[in-house]
Rosetta silent file (secondary structure, phi, psi, omega in degrees, C-alpha in Angstrom):
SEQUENCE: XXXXXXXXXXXXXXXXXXXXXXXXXXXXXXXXXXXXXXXXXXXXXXXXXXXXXXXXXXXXXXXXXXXXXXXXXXXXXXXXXXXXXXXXXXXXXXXXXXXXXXXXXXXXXXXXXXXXXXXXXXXXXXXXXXXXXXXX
SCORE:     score description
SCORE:     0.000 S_00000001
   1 L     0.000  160.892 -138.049    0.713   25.499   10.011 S_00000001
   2 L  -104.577  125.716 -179.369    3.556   24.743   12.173 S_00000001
   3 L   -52.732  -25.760 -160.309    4.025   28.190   14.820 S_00000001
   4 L   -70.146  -13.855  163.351    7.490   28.963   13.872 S_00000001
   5 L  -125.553  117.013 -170.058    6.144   30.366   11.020 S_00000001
   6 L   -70.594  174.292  175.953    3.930   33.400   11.181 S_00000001
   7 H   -45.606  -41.903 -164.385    1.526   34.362    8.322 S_00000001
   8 H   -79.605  -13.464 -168.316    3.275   37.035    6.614 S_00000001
   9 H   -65.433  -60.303  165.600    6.264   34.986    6.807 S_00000001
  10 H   -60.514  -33.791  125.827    4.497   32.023    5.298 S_00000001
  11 H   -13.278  -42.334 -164.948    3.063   34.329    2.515 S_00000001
  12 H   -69.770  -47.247 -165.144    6.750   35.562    1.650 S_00000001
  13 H   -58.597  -30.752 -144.336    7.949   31.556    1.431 S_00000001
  14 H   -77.196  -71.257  179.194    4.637   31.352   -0.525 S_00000001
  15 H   -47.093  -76.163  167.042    5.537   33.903   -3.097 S_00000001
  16 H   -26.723  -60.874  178.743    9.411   33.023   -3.458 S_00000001
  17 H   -48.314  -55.351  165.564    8.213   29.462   -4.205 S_00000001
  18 H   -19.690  -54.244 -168.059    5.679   30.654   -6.574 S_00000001
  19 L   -87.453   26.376 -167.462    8.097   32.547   -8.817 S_00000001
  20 L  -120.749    5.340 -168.326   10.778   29.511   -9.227 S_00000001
  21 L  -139.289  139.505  162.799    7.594   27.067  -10.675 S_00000001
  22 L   -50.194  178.071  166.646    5.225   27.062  -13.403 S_00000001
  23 L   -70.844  -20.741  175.389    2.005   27.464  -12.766 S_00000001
  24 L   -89.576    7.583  141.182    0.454   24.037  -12.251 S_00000001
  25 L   -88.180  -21.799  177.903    2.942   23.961   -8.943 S_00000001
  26 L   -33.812  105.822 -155.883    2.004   26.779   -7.656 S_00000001
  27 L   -65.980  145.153  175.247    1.121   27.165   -4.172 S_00000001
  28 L   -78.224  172.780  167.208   -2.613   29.431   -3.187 S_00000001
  29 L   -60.001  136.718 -176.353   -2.395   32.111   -0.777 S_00000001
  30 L  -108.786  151.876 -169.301   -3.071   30.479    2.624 S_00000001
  31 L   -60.685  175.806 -178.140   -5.982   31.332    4.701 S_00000001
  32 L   -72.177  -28.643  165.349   -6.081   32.945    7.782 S_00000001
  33 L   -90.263   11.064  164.567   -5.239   29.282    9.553 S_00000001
  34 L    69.841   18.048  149.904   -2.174   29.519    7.455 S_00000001
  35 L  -104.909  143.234 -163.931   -3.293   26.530    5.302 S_00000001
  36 L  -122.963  167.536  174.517   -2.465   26.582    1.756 S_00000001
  37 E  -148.509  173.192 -163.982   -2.458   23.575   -1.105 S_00000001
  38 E  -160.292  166.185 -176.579   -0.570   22.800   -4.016 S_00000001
  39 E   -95.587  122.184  170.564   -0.306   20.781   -6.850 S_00000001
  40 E  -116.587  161.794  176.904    2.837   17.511   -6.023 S_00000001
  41 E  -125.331  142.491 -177.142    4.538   15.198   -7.950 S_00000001
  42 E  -145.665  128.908 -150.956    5.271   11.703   -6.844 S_00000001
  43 E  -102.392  153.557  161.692    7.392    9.027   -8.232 S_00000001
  44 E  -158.562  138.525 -174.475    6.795    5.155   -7.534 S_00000001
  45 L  -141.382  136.754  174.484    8.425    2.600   -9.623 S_00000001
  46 L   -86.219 -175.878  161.848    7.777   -1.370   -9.193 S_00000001
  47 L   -48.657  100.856 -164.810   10.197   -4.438   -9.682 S_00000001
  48 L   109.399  -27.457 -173.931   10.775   -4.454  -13.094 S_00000001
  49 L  -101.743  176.575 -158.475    8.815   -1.294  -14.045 S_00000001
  50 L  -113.377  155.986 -164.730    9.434    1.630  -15.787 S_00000001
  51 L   -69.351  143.298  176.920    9.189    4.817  -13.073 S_00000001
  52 E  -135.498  139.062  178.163    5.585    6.346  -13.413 S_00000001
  53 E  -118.516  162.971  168.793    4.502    9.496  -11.627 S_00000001
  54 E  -128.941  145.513  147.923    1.612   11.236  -10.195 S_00000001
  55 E  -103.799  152.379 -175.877    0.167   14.489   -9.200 S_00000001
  56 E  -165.656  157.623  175.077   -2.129   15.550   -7.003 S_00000001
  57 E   -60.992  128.800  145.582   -3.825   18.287   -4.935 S_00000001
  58 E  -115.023  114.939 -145.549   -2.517   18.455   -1.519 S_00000001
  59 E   -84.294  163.556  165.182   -3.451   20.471    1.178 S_00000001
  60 L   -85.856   33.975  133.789   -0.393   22.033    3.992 S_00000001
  61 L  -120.187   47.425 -174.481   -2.602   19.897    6.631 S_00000001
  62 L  -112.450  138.235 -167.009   -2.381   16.823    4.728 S_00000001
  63 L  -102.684  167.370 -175.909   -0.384   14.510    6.824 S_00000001
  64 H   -69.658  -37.895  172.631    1.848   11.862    4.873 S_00000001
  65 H   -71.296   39.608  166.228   -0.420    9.034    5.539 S_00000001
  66 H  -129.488  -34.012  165.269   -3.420   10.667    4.013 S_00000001
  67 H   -31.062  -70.895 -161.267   -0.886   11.516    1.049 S_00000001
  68 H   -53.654  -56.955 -175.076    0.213    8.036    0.864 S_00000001
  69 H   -39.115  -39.184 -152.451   -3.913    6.651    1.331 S_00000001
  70 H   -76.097  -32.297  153.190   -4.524    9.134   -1.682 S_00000001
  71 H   -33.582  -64.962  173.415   -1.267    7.931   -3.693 S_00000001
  72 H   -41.169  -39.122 -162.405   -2.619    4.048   -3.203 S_00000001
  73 H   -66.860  -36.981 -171.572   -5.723    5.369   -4.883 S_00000001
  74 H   -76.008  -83.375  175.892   -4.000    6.748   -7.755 S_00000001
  75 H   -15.135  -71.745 -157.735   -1.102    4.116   -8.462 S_00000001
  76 L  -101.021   17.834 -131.126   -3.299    1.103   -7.421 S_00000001
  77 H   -66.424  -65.723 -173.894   -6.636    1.788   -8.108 S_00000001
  78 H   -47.854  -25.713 -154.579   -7.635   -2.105   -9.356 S_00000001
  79 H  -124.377   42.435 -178.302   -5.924   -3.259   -6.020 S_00000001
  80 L   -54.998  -48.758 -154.503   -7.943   -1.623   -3.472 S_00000001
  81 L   -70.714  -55.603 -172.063   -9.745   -4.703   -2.273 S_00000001
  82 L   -70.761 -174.234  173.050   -6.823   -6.739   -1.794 S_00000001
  83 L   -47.676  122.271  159.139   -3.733   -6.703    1.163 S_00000001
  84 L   -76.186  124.033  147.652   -2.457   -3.207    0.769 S_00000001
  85 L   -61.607  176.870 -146.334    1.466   -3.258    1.470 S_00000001
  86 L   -95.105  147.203 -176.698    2.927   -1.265    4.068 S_00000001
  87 E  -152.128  154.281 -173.759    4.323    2.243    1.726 S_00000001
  88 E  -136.211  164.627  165.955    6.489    5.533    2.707 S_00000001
  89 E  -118.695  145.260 -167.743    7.162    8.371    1.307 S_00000001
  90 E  -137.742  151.159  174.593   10.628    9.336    1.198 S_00000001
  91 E   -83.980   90.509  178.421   12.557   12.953    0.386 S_00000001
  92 E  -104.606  138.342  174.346   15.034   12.466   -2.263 S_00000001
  93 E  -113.433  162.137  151.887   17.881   15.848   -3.194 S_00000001
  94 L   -13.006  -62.482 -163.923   20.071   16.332   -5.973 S_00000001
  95 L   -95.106   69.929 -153.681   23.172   15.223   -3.636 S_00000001
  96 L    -4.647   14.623 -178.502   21.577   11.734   -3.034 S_00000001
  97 L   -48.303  165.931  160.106   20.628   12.693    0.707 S_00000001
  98 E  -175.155  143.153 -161.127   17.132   11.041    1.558 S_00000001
  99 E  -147.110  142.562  167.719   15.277   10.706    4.256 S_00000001
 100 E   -90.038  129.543  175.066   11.623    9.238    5.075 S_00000001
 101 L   -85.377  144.873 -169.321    8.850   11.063    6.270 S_00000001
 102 L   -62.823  168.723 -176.493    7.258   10.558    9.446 S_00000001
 103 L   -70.363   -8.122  153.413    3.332    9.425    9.189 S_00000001
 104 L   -93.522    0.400 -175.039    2.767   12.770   10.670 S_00000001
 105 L   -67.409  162.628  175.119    5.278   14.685    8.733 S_00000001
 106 L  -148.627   88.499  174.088    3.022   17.153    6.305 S_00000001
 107 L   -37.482    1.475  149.116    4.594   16.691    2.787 S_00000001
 108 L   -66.263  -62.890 -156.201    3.461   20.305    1.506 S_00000001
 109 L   -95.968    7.026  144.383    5.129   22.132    3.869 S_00000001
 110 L   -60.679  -42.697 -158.196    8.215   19.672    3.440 S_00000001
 111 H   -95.023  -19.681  172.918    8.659   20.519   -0.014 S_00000001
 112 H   -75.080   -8.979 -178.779    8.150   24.839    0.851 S_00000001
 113 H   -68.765  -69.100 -170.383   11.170   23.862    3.174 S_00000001
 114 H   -43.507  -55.812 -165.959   13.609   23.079    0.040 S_00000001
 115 L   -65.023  -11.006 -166.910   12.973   26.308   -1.572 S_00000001
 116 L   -90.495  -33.894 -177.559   13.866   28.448    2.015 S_00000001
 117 L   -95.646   22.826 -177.496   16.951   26.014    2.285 S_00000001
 118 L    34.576   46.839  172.495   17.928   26.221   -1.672 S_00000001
 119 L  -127.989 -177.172 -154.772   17.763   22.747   -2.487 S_00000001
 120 L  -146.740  120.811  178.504   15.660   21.007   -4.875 S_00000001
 121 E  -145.678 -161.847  142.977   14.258   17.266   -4.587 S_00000001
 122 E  -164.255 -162.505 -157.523   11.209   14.949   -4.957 S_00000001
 123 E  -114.113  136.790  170.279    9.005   12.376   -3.340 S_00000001
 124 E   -91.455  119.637  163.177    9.280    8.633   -3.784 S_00000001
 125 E   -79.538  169.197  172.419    6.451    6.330   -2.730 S_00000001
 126 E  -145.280  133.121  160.743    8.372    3.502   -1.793 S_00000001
 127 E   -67.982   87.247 -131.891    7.073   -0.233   -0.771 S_00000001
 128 L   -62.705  -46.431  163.303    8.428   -0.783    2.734 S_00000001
 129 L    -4.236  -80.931 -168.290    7.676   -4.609    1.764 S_00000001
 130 L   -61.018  156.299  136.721   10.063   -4.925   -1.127 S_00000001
 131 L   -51.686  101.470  159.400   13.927   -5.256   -0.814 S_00000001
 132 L   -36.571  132.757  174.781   15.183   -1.987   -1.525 S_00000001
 133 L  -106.803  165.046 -172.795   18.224   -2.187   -4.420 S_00000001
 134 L   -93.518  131.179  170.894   20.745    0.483   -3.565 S_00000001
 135 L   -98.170  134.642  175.848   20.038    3.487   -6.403 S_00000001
 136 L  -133.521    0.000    0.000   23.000    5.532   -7.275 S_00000001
């Protein structure tokens, strides 16, 4: 857990998140190394396709490429074997900001971020590969 935030602190953020989400978002109590895990949701939609999402367990010291490996797993299961394309995860709010997270970025403690800065968002994979279309 990143120092700028001590335990009890991270507990408080913990809590606060807690009471804005059902229960199958809910974050645990984090351990004495201040890591905690949570249930995420993650959108990926192909060329053509209709948007399909996933959840999954994530730990706060899950880095985005071990997200993104476990994402591939889910999404893509059948296409393990073959060329994997290059994929991101990206931060989309409400007010269409968005921004992609670094491969070292740790997409847990990204998304406990929103609620201390009162915004709301979610996670894209995205295929770096494809031509993006602009979404509005």
């Amino acid at each position: 857990m990143s120092n700028q935030i001590n335990l009890q602190q991270l507990k408080r953020l913990i809590a606060q998140w807690n009471e804005n989400r059902i229960e199958l978002f809910s974050l645990s109590e984090p351990n004495e190394h201040g890591e905690f895990h949570g249930v995420m949701r993650f959108y990926f939609q192909e060329p053509g396709e209709k948007v399909s999402t996933k959840c999954i367990r994530v730990s706060s010291s899950a880095t985005t490429n071990n997200v993104i490996d476990a994402l591939i797993e889910k999404f893509h299961p059948d296409m393990k074997m073959l060329s994997i394309p290059n994929y991101s995860i990206w931060e989309v709010h409400e007010n269409g900001e968005e921004r992609k997270l670094l491969a070292d970025e740790r997409p847990l403690i990204v998304q406990l971020t929103w609620h201390k800065d009162d915004r709301e968002g979610r996670f894209l994979l995205r295929n770096d590969d494809e031509k993006r279309l602009s979404s509005s």
